[in-house]
N, C-alpha and C positions, 0 to 999 in steps of 0.2 A: 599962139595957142588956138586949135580948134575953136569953134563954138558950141557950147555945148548942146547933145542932144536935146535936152530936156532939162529946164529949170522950174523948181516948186520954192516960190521967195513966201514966207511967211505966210503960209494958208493956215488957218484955223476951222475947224467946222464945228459945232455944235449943235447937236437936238437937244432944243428946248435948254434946260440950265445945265447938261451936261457936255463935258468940252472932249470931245471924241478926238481932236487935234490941235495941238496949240504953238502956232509959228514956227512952224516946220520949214524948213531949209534943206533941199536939197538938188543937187548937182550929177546929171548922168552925164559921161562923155562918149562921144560915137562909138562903137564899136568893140565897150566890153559889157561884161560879164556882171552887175551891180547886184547885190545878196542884200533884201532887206528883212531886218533879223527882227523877229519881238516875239514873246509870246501870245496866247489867243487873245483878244479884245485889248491887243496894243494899238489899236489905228491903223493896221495895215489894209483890212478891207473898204474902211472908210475912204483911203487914200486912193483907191485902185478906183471906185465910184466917182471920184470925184476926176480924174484923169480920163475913164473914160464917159463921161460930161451926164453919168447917170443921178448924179447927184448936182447940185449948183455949187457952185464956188461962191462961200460966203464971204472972205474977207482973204486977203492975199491975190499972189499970180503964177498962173502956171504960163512958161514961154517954150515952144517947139522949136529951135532954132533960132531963137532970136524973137517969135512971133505970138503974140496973146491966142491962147487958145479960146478967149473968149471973141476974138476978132478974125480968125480964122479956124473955127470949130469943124467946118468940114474938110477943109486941108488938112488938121489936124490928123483926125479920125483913118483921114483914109490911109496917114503912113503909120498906124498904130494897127497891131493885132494885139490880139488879149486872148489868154488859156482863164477862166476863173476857176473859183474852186470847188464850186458845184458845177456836175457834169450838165453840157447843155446841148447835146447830140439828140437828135430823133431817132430815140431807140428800133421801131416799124421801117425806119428807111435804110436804104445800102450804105454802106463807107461812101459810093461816088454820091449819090444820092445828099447826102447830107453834105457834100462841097458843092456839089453842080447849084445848090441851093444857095451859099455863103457867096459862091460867086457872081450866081446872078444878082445878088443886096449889091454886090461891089460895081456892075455894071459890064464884068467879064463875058467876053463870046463863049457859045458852049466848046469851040473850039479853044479855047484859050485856059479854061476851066480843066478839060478832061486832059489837056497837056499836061498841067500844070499840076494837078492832081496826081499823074501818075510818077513826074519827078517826085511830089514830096512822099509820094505811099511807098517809091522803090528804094530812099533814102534812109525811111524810118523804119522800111524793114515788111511794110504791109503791102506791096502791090498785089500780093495773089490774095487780098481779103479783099476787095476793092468791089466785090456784089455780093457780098455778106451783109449781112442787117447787124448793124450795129448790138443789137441786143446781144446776138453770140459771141462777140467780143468778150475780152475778160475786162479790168479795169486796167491796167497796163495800156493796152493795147488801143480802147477808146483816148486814154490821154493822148496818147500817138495819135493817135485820128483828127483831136479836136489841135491838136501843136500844125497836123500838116493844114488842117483848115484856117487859123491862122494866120497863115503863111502866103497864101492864096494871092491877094493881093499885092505882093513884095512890100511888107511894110518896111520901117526902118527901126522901129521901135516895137519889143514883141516884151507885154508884161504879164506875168504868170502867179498869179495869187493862192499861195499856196497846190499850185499843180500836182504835187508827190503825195497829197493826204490822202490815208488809206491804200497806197498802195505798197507791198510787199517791200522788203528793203531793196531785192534783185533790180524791179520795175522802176524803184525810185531812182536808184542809181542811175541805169539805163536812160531815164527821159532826163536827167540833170546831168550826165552829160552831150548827150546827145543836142541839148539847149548850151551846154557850153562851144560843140560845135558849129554852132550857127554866128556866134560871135567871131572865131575864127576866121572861118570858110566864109563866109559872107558880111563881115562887117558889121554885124547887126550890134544894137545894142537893146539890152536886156536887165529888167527889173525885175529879181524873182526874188517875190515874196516866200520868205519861209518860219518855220518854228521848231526845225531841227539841225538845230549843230553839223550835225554830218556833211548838211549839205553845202554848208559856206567852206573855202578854202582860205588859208591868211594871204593869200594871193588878191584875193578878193576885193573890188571896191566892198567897203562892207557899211552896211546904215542900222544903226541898232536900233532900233521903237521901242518906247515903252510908256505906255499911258499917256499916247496918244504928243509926247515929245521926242525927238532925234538927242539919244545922250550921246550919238559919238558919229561921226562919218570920218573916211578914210580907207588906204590899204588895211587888210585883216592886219597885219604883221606889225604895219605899225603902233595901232591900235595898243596893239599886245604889249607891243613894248613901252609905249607910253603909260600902261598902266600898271606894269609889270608881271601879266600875265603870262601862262607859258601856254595858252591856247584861246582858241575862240570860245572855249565852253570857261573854261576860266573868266574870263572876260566878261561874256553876258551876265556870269554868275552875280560877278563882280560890282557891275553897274546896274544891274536893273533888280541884285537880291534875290532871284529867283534861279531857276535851272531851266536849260534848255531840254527839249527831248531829243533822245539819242535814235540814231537810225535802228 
């Protein structure tokens, strides 16, 4: 077996007396598609903070390969891209404008940048917005902007924190699978965080959250059937009591 992209062995975090995560377990393997499912204030952004090291790791291990990200944080980092869930594009600046930037933090030539930028603008569909100011974008299309920014660096690991909120069901569709393409096509492996049914497949490695514990990891499908659900909105209902939101 592989090794896995990404392991989170027993991390817990709390502010102050409340436990935002408690001994969390989880397993990405290279090159799919991972649906982390909970609704709002299950621990998923706490998790995304602490992965990428803007939070401290209070108790647990998170390993890249084999490797402490507390002992290799900038190896880490650098095969890591991240989409969060508030948008973080400089609305004043151009589509390139806001890469030629992301790349220079990575250490990219501008030659290396403006190549690289125009694969990802001509894949996701925006190369002719590429001296556009961000702000004329709509929110669709910024998502697409800050995924090809992302991307920039070839990470190996691209995690997306609720990416699809607030936009249209068209758009969300669009960018979710468009992020399923990159698993494909590229190998990449991918944690996207969500809180709408729609978007998990029972194909799916899928990880349920809820109050800041993992009540299930595994295929969707399996899942289902271990619990005797006939869907993944079944399911969440199931275990966490609550309802998911629909596309």
């Amino acid at each position: 077996m592989s090794t896995p992209s990404l392991e989170i062995k027993s991390v817990t975090h709390r502010y102050g007396s409340r436990v935002a995560l408690e001994s969390v377990d989880i397993t990405l393997q290279p090159g799919q598609f991972n649906a982390l499912l909970g609704p709002n204030g299950a621990g998923k952004s706490t998790l995304f903070a602490l992965l990428t090291r803007l939070f401290k790791l209070q108790q647990g291990e998170i390993l890249f390969g084999g490797l402490s990200i507390n002992r290799e944080p900038r190896l880490f980092l650098s095969h890591m891209g991240v989409v969060f869930q508030q948008n973080t594009l400089d609305l004043d600046l151009t589509v390139l404008q806001n890469l030629e930037y992301h790349g220079a933090l990575h250490g990219l030539s501008t030659r290396e940048i403006r190549a690289r930028a125009e694969q990802e603008l001509e894949w996701l569909g925006l190369k002719d917005r590429s001296h556009d100011r961000v702000r004329a974008l709509n929110g669709g299309h910024r998502r697409r902007v800050e995924i090809a920014r992302s991307l920039l660096h070839r990470p190996s690991i691209l995690l997306l924190d609720e990416a699809s909120a607030g936009l249209d069901v068209a758009s969300r569709q669009a960018i979710n699978g468009a992020v399923r393409d990159l698993c494909a096509q590229r190998g990449l492996t991918v944690l996207w965080a969500t809180h709408i049914l729609e978007e998990v497949k029972t194909s799916d490695p899928t990880i349920i959250l809820h109050k800041g514990k993992v009540l299930a990891q595994g295929i969707g499908q399996a899942l289902c059937d271990d619990q005797n659900a006939q869907s993944i909105g079944e399911l969440f209902e199931h275990l966490t009591g609550t309802t998911g939101q629909a596309a």
